[in-house]
N, C-alpha and C positions, 0 to 999 in steps of 0.2 A: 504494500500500500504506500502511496506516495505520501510523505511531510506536507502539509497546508505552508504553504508561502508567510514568512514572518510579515507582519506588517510593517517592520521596519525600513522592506522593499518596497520599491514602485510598484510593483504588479502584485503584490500581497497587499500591500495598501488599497489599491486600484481595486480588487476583489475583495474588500472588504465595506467598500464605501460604494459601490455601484450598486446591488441588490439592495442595500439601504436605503439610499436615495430614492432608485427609480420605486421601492414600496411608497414611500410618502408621498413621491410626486405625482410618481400612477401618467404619467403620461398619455394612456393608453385611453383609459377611463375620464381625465380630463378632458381630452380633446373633442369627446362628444358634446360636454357642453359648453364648451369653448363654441361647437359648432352651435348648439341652438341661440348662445348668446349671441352669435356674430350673424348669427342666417340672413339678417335683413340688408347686408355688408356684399359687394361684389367679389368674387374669388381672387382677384389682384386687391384686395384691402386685404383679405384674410391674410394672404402671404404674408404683407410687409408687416400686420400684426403679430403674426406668427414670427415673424425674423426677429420683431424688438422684443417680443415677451420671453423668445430664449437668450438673448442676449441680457436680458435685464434681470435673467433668473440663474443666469449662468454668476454674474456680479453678485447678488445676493448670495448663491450656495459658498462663494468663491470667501468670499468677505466674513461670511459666517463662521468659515470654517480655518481662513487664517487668522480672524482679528476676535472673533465672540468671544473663546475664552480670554481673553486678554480686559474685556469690556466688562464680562460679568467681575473679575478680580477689581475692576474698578469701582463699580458700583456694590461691590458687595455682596453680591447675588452668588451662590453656590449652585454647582450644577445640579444638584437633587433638586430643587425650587425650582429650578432651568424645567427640568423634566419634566415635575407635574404638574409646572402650570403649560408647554407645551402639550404635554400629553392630554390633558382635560378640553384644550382647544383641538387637538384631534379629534377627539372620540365626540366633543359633541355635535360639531361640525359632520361626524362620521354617521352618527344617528341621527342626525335631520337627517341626510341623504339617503341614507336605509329606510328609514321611515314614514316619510314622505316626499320622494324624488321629485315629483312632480312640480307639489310646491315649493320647493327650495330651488328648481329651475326655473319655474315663472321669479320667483326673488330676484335669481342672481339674474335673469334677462330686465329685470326693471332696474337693479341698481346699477346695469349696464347701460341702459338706454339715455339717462344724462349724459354718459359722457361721449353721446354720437360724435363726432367731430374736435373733439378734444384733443390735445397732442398729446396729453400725460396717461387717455384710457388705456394704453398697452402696460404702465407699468401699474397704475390703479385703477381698477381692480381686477387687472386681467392678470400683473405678474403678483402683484400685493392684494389683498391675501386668496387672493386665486389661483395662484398654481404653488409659488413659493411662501408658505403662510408661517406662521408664527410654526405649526409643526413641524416644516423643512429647517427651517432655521435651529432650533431647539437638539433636533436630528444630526442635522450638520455639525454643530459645537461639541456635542455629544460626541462624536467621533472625532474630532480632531483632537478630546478629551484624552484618548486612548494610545496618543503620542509619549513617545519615550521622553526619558526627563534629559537627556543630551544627549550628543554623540553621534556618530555620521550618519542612524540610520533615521534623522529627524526630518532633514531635506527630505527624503527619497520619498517620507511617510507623507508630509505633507504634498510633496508634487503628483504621487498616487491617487490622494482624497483628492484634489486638482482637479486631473485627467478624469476622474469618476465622473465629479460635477460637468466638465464639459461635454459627456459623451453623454449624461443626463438634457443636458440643453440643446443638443443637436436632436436628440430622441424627442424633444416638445418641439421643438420647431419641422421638426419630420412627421410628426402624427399630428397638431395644429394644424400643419399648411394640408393637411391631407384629410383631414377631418369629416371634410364630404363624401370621399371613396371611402375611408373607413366605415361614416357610417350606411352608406348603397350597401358596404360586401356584409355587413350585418346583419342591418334590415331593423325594423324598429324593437320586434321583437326579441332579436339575439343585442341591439344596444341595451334595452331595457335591464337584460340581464345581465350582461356586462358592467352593466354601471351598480345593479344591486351587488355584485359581488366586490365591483370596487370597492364600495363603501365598506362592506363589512371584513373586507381587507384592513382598508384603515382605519375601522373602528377597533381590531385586534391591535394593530400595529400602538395604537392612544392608549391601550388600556396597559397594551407591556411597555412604554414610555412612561407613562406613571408609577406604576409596580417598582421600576428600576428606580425608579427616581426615590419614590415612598421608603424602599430598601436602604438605599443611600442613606436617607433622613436620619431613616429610623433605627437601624441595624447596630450604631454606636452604641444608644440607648438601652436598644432592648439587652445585648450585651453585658453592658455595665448592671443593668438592672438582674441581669441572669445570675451576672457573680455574685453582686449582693445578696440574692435567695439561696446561694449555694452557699 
């Protein structure tokens, strides 16, 4: 049996942070409603939409995951608090969609429809909190968390989480700009279900984002509290 790639590697890194990402981001599953927001939009808008919102989320994954831990050490914020208040914005966000797709897609097409003509609609609310939300970000720190504390394989680990993130944003701009053939080869039926199981993908992904995070929290305590009974 082969050794799993350290993360200390480019390409150990890179496959550690790519299935991560593309769960939260879901590309696949976004992109349908990507399409119903934009339907009323000619298929040269959707493009150049598509081209900013993966560029703008490619900067966001990118930023998140070289500078957030640095930001929470600022402010004070610990990554367990990182997690469960991303995680909570998952899963609920995760359970509207589960629950009632429907109306959470008429929403997100009205809170879309001000910004017809706006220059800023690709990066809100198409890139914020649209595809890249407080859970990708949360995600993203999360993982660049998992960095060694020095030592040469610190570059390799972060240019990996890197690469991940842009081969994430090439995948939104690829299933975006294509979003119509995606959803013809579908059909309403097989997106319907595709997007119920999106959601309860990331409704899983929210609940073990808080879990870990809760764990964090709590795990010193319970601990400490263990030896004192003992």
């Amino acid at each position: 049996m082969l050794a799993p790639l350290p993360v200390s590697s480019l390409w150990g890194a890179f496959l550690l942070g790519f299935p991560t990402l593309f769960s939260i981001v879901n590309p696949i599953g976004a992109s349908m409603m990507f399409h119903n927001i934009t339907r009323d939009r000619s298929s040269a808008e959707r493009q150049r939409l598509a081209q900013r919102i993966a560029a703008y989320s490619f900067l966001v994954l990118a930023g998140s995951l070289w500078l957030g831990s640095y930001i929470l050490t600022f402010f004070g914020v610990s990554l367990g608090a990182l997690r469960v208040a991303g995680g909570l914005v998952v899963a609920v966000r995760a359970w509207e969609l589960l629950m009632a797709p429907d109306v959470q897609r008429s929403r997100k097409e009205s809170d879309a429809a001000p910004a017809e003509g706006k220059e800023d609609v690709a990066f809100f609310p198409l890139t914020m909190p649209f595809t890249t939300g407080p859970g990708s970000i949360s995600v993203a720190i999360a993982l660049a968390s998992q960095r060694a504390a020095n030592g040469a394989g610190v570059l390799p680990f972060f240019l990996g989480l890197t690469l991940a993130a842009a081969a994430i944003s090439v995948m939104v701009w690829t299933f975006y700009g294509a979003a119509d053939r995606v959803l013809r080869f579908l059909g309403e039926g097989g997106a319907r279900i595709v997007s119920r199981l999106a959601a309860f993908l990331l409704l899983c992904i929210g609940v073990q984002i808080v879990s870990t995070g809760a764990e964090s929290l709590l795990g010193p305590w319970l601990l400490e509290t263990a030896k004192r009974a003992a």
